[in-house]
C-alpha positions as a printed NumPy array, in Angstrom:
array([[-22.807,  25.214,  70.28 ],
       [-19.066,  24.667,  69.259],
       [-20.02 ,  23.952,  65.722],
       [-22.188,  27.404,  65.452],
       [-19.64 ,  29.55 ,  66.593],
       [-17.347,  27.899,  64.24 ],
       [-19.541,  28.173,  61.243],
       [-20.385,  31.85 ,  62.572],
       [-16.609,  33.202,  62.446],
       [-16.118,  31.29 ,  59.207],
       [-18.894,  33.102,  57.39 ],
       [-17.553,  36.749,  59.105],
       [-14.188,  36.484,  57.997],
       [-14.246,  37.027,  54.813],
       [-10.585,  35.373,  54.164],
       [-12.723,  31.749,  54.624],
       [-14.814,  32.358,  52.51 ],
       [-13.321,  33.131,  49.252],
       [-10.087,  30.989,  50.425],
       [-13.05 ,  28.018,  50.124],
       [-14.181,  29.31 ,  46.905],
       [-10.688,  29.717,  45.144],
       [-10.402,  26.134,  46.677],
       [-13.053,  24.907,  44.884],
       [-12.728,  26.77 ,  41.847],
       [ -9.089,  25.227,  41.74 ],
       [-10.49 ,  21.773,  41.827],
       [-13.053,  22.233,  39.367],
       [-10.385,  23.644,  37.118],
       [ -7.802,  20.696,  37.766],
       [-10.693,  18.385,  36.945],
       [-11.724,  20.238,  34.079],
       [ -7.765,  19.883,  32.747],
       [ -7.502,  15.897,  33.49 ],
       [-10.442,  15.474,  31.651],
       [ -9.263,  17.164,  28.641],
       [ -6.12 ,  15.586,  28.953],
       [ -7.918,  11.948,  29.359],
       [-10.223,  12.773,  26.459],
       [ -7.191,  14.185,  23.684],
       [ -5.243,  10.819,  25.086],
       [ -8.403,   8.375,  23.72 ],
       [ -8.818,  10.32 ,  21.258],
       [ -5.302,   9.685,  19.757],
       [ -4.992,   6.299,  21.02 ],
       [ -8.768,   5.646,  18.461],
       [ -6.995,   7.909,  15.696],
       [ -3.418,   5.598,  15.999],
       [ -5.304,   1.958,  16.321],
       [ -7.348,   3.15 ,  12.994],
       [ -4.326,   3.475,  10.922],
       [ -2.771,   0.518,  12.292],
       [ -6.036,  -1.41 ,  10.9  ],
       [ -5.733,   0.215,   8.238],
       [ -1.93 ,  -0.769,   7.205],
       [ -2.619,  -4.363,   8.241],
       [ -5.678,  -4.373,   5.745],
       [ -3.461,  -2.821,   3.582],
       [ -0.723,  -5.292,   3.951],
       [ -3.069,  -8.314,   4.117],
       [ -4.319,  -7.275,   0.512],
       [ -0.82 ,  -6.875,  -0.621],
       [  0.408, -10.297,   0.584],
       [ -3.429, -11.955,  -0.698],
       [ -2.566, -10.409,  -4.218],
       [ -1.737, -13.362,  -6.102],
       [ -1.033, -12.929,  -9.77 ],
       [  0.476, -14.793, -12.328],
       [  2.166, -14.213, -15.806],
       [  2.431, -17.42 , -17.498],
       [  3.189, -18.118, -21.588],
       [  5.099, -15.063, -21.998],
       [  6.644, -14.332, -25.149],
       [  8.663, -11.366, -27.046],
       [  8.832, -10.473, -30.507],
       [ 11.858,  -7.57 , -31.577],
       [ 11.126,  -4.797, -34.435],
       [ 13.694,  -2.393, -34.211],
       [ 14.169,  -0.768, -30.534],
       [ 10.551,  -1.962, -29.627],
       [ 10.331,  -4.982, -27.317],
       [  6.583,  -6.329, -27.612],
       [  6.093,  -8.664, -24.411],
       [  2.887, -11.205, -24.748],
       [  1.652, -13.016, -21.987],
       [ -1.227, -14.145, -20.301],
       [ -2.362, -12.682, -16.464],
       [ -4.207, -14.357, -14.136],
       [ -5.069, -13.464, -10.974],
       [ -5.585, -16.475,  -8.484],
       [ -5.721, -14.485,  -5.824],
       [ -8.745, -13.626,  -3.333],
       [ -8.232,  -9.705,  -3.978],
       [ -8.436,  -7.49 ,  -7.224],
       [ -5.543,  -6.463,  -8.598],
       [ -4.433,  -3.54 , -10.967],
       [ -1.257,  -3.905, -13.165],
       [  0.392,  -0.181, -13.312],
       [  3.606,  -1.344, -15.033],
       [  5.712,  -3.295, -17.309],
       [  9.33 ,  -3.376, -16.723],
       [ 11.482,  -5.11 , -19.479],
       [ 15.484,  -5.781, -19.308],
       [ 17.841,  -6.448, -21.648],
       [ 20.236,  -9.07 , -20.651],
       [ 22.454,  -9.167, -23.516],
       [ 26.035,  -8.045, -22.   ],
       [ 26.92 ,  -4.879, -24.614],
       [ 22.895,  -4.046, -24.009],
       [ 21.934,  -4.022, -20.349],
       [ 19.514,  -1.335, -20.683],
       [ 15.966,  -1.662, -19.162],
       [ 12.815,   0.341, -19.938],
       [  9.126,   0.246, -18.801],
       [  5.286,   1.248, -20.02 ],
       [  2.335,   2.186, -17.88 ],
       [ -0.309,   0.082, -18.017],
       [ -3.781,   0.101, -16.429],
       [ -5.081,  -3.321, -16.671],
       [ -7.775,  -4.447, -13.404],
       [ -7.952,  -7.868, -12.638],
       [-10.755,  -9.4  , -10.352],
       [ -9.938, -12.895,  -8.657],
       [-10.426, -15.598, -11.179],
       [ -9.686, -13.108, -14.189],
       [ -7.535, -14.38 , -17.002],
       [ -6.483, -11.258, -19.518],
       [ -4.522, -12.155, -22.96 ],
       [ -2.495, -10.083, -23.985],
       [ -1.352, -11.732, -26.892],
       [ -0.816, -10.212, -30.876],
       [ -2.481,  -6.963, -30.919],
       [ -2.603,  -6.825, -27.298],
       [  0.848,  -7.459, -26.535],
       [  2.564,  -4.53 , -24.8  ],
       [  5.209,  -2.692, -26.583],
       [  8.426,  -1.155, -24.649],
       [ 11.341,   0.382, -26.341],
       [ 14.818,  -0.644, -25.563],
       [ 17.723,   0.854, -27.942],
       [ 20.124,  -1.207, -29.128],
       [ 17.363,  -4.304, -28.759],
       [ 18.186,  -7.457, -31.054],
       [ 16.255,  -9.864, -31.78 ],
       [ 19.232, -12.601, -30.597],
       [ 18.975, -11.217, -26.92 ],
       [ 17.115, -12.052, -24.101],
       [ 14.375, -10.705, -22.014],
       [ 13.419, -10.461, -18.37 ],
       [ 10.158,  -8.789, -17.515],
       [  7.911,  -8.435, -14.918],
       [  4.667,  -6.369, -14.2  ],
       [  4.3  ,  -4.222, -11.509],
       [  0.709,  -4.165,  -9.521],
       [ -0.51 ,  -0.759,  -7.291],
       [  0.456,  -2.556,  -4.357],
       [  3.975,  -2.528,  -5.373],
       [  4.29 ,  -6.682,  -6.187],
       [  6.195,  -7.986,  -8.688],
       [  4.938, -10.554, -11.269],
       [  7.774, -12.119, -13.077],
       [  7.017, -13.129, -16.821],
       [  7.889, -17.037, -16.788],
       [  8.559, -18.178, -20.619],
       [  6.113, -20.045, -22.6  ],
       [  6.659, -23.701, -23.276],
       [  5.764, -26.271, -26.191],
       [  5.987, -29.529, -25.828],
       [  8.476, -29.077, -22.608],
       [ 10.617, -27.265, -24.868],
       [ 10.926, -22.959, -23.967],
       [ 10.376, -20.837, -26.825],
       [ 11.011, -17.653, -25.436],
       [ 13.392, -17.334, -22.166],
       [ 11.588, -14.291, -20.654],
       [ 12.116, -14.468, -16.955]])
């Protein structure tokens, strides 16, 4: 009998009833809110954790990028440098060769220049470039009595040093 006349005054007053509703309306909203907020937080937290996989995949290639540059030679006509050498990548990753920077060393010279390449090498690959494919770079004021250091440049931004090629034990060209 208590509980009737309870629930009978309850639904008369019409303060009860829509001070339940805008109860409940206020709790379905702050659950709607918490739930957007808990969805936009995974959401970022997936979008962040896929770019860090990303740069350590991207760094992982970088650092398995293994190339070398090994009987490297220079010849001088005029200003124009042309470097020979031969690439090989012993790496586990491909590799693309963007760049060729050359440096003159000679004291009154010290002037560097560089030429774009766009060579691709796939693990195992061994490229020549030797006589007509030699790469050219001018340097003015290059002499033939100066010396060379040179390096390639791959996409991933590593640096393959041009070591000098050897006869015999003795180094013809000092190129790195």
């Amino acid at each position: 009998m208590i509980r009737l006349s309870w629930l009978r005054r309850f639904l008369k007053d019409s303060k009860g009833i829509s001070t339940a509703i805008g109860t409940i309306l206020l709790v379905l909203a702050m659950f709607v809110i918490s739930s957007n907020v808990f969805l936009f937080t995974i959401s970022q937290n997936t979008v962040y954790s896929q770019a860090v996989r990303e740069t350590h995949q991207t760094e992982a290639d970088r650092f398995n990028e293994k190339i070398t540059a090994s009987n490297g030679n220079y010849t001088v006509s005029g200003s124009e440098v042309k470097v020979e050498a031969t690439l090989t990548n012993v790496g586990s990753v491909a590799a693309q060769i963007i760049n060729l920077w050359v440096f003159d060393t000679y004291p009154s010279n010290q002037r560097y220049n560089y030429t774009s390449l766009n060579l691709n090498l796939n693990p195992g690959d061994v490229l020549s470039l030797v006589g007509s494919s030699g790469v050219t770079v001018t340097i003015p004021g290059a002499n033939t009595s100066h010396n060379f250091v040179s390096y390639f440049v791959t996409a991933r931004g590593n640096t393959v040093p041009v070591t000098a090629a050897e006869v015999n034990g003795t180094i013809v060209a000092q190129v790195a």
